[in-house]
C-alpha positions as CSV (number, residue, x, y, z in Angstrom):
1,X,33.9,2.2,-3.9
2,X,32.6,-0.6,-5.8
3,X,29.3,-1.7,-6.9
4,X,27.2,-3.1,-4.7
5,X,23.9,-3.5,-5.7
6,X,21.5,-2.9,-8.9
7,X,18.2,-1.3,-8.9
8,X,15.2,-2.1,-11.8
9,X,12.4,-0.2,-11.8
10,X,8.8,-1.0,-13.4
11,X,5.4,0.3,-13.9
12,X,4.1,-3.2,-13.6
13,X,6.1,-4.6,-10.8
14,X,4.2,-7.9,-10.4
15,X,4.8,-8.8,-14.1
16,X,8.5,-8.0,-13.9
17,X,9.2,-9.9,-10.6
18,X,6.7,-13.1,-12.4
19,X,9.1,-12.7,-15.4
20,X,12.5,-12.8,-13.4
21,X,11.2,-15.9,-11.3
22,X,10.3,-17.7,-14.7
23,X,13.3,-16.5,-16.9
24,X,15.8,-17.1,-14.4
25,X,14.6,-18.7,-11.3
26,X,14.9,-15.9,-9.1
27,X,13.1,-15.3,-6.0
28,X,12.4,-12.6,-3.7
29,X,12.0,-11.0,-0.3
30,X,8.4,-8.6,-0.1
31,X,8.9,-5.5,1.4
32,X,5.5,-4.8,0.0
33,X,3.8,-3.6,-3.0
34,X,6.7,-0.9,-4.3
35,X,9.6,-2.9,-3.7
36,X,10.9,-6.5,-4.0
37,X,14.3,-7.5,-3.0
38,X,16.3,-9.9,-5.2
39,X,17.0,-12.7,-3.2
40,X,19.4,-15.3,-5.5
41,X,20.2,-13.6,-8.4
42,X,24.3,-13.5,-8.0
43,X,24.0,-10.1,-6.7
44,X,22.2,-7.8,-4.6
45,X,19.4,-5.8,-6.3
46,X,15.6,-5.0,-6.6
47,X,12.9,-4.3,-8.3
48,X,11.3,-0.7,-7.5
49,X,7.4,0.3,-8.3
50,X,7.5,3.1,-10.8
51,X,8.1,4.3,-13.8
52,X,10.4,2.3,-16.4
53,X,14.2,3.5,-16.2
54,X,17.5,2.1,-17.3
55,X,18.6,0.3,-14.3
56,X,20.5,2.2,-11.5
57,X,23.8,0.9,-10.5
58,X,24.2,1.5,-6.6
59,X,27.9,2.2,-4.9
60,X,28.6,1.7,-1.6
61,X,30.9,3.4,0.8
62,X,31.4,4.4,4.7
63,X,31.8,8.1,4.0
64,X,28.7,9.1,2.0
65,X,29.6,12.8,2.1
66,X,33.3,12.6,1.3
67,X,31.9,10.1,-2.1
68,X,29.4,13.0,-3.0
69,X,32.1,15.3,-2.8
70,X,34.4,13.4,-4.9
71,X,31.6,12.7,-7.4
72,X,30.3,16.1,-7.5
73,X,34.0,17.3,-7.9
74,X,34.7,14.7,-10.9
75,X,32.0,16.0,-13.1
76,X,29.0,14.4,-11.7
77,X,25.3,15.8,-12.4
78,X,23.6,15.4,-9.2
79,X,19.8,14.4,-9.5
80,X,18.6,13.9,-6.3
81,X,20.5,14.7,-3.1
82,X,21.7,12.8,0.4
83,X,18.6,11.5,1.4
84,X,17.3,8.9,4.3
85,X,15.4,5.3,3.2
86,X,15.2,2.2,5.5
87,X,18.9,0.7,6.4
88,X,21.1,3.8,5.1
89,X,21.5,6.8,3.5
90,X,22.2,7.8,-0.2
91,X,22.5,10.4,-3.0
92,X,22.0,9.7,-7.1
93,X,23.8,11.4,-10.3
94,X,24.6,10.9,-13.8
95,X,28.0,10.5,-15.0
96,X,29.4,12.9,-17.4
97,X,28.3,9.9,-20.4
98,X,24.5,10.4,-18.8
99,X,24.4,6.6,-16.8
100,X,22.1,7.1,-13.7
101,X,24.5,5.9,-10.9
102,X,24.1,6.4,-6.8
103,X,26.1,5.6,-4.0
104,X,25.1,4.7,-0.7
105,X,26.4,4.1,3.2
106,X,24.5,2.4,6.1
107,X,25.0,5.3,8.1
């Protein structure tokens, strides 16, 4: 697996996406008030409404079950599980060293 996209999140998402189009000439694609995709910055991300969290490092594979296996079996504290959001599926943990981490498959 390898990553594949970074995830920000902030209680004041208008002033977040303001400040990454001003600091660093960013733009983005609206998917409406809670979400804002990153659309130059070098890598695929976005910007999630909510409340402020380290960002989450995202994963990607073809076999999302046999990667939460693996996970689970390597020590992995699993914080929210396989779940369904518009264009895949996914599933988040912590590592053993506590970094928020998910991984995610288009099917």
């Amino acid at each position: 697996m390898q990553i594949d996209y970074i995830e920000f999140s902030s209680p004041k998402i208008e002033d977040t996406k303001t400040f990454f189009a001003d600091a660093f000439g960013w733009s983005f694609n609206d998917y409406g008030p809670e979400y804002q995709e990153l659309a130059d910055a070098g890598i695929s991300g976005g910007i999630a409404a909510g409340p402020l969290a380290p960002p989450l490092v995202i994963l990607k594979t073809d076999d999302l079950e046999a990667a939460f296996a693996k996970v689970s079996a390597a020590g992995a504290r699993i914080t929210r599980e396989i779940y369904a959001f518009p264009g895949g599926r996914r599933f988040e943990f912590l590592e053993p060293g506590g970094s928020a981490m998910a991984v995610w498959s288009e099917t």
